[in-house]
Phi, psi and omega in degrees: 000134181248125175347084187345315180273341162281347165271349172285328193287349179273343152343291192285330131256058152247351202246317170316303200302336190290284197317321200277349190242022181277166167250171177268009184233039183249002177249153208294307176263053150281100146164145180313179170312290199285028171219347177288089203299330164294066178282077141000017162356333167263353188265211207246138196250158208254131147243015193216080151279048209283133194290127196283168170288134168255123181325133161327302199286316180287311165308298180332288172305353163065041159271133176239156151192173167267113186224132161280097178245101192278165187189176167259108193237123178289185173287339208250358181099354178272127199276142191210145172054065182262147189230135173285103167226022148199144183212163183211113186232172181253001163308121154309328162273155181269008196267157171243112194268006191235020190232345153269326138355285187286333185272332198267323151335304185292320175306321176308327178327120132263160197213157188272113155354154176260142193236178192248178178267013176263308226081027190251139186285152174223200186224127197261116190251158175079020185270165211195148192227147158222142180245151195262120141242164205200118206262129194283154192081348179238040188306356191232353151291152212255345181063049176271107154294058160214118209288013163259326188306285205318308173290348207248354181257327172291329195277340181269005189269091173269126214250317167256138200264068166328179123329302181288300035126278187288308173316312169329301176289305172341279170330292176331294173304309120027295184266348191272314190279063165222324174294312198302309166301348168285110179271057110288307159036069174310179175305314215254336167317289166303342108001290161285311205276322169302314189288307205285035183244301180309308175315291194316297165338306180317301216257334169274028162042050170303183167281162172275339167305342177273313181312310181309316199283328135330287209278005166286263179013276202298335164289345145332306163243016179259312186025288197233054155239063124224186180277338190185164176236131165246098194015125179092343175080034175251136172264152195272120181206146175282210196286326205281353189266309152346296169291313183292353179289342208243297191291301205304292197301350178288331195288321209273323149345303184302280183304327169293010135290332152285279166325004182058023197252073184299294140014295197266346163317301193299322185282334196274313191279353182248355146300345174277328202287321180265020169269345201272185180263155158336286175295354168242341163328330192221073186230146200318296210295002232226324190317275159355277203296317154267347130348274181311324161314299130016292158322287193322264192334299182289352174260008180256013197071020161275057164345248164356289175289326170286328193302305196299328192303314200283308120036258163326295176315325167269015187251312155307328184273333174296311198285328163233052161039058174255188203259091167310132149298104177323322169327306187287002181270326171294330179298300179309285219310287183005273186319273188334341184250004175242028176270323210276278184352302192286349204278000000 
């Protein structure tokens, strides 16, 4: 009879070999907004969005979470009867500190009506968002409630590959694959000691091929940990599947960018781009990535994306005053004019 756990491994490389063979053109929203020709034209489009107050209680208290909030946009653009209906904090406790926060954030929303096939504005029911709170300094913390990862992410934050240093990481790599044999494990548990396994790799200048391979695993099991699609195609995830969606695809950026592997570059960075928020979409750490994106798209001929990539990047770099490179401005006019050619 064969074994639950030898049909997961095999599961799990048929779902590797799959990631390393995807294309960039299989998903309905694989491609950035502002390049997606299938434009919803009757609903309602957001020209205000405003960032909620982060609760007192919850800032103390080292709280982040994720909440999916439906509502309603009336003919005047006005949002009425927003509701929480779903959340995800990182609190041991149940109680909820973020959804008056977030609903009187949401009441603020203007929006362009929603229209009839007349063109006449109507009020528009079920439309739905989602926000993030996020305490600045622990964005990269993953709120994993488990203390050996937890001992095991202090051992790796190494500023040099010392000696002392490398035994560090060593070690470190070690106690994860010794955690990695526990089949109690959750999903999003194995996960985390994977991606933080892949940091490690990272910081001991491991091969990259090892790194990917770790960090494939670990998307392996955050994968399908969410809950709803949501417009545009971002999915409603909690916070800790939420993070590892965004660093572990940023990691897997980096090295398909070393490797040239524009293709694979491309899907992974615009799975990370349509998972984000408004509002987080154009945040420091994103510059790089949309650089590279920029690359990709343009050397695949993917006009549109790239110019919105290069886009973005300056639109991050004006906001934390770095020096866009002037080199890339004949490449974007280029890409634009073979925007126009095609239309």
């Amino acid at each position: 009879m064969i074994s639950n756990k030898f049909i997961k491994i095999i599961v799990l490389s048929l779902l590797l070999l799959f990631f390393n063979l995807i294309s960039s053109h299989e998903s309905k929203y694989h491609n950035l907004e502002e390049c997606r020709e299938a434009k919803d034209l009757l609903k309602p489009v957001p020209i205000k969005q405003s960032v909620p107050t982060y609760p007192i209680g919850a800032l103390r208290q080292s709280i982040e979470a994720n909440l999916l909030i439906e509502f309603t946009v009336n003919e005047k653009g006005e949002v009425e009867d927003p509701r929480t209906i779903w959340i995800d904090h990182t609190s041991e406790k149940k109680k909820d500190l973020f959804s008056r926060s977030a609903l009187n954030s949401v009441y603020s929303y203007e929006y362009i009506p929603g229209k009839d096939e007349k063109g006449e504005a109507i009020s528009t029911k079920g439309e739905r968002v989602i926000i993030k709170f996020r305490i600045e300094g622990l964005e990269d913390n993953l709120m994993l409630r488990n203390s050996e990862l937890a001992r095991i992410l202090k051992k790796i934050k190494v500023k040099n590959l010392s000696s002392k240093n490398v035994i560090r990481l060593e070690k470190a790599i070690s106690q994860i694959d010794k955690q990695l044999q526990n089949e109690k494990l959750s999903d999003i548990e194995r996960a985390s000691f994977l991606y933080t396994k892949g940091k490690a790799l990272f910081k001991l200048n491991k091969p990259r091929e090892e790194i990917k391979k770790t960090l494939l695993e670990s998307k392996f099991y955050y994968q399908d940990g969410y809950v709803d699609t949501i417009r545009g195609g971002v999915q409603a995830r909690g916070v800790i599947s939420s993070k590892l969606h965004t660093f572990g695809g940023l990691g897997l950026v980096q090295i398909y960018f070393e490797e040239e592997d524009w293709e694979k570059l491309e899907h992974e960075m615009l799975e990370v781009v349509n998972s984000m928020t408004r509002s987080e979409s154009l945040r420091e750490r994103y510059y790089a990535p949309y650089m590279q994106l920029g690359i990709a798209s343009y050397t695949l001929k993917n006009w549109c994306t790239s110019v919105s990539s290069f886009a973005r990047a300056q639109k991050i770099a004006k906001r934390y005053k770095f020096q866009f490179p002037d080199n890339f401005n004949e490449a974007i006019q280029y890409a634009k004019s073979q925007m126009e050619l095609v239309k």
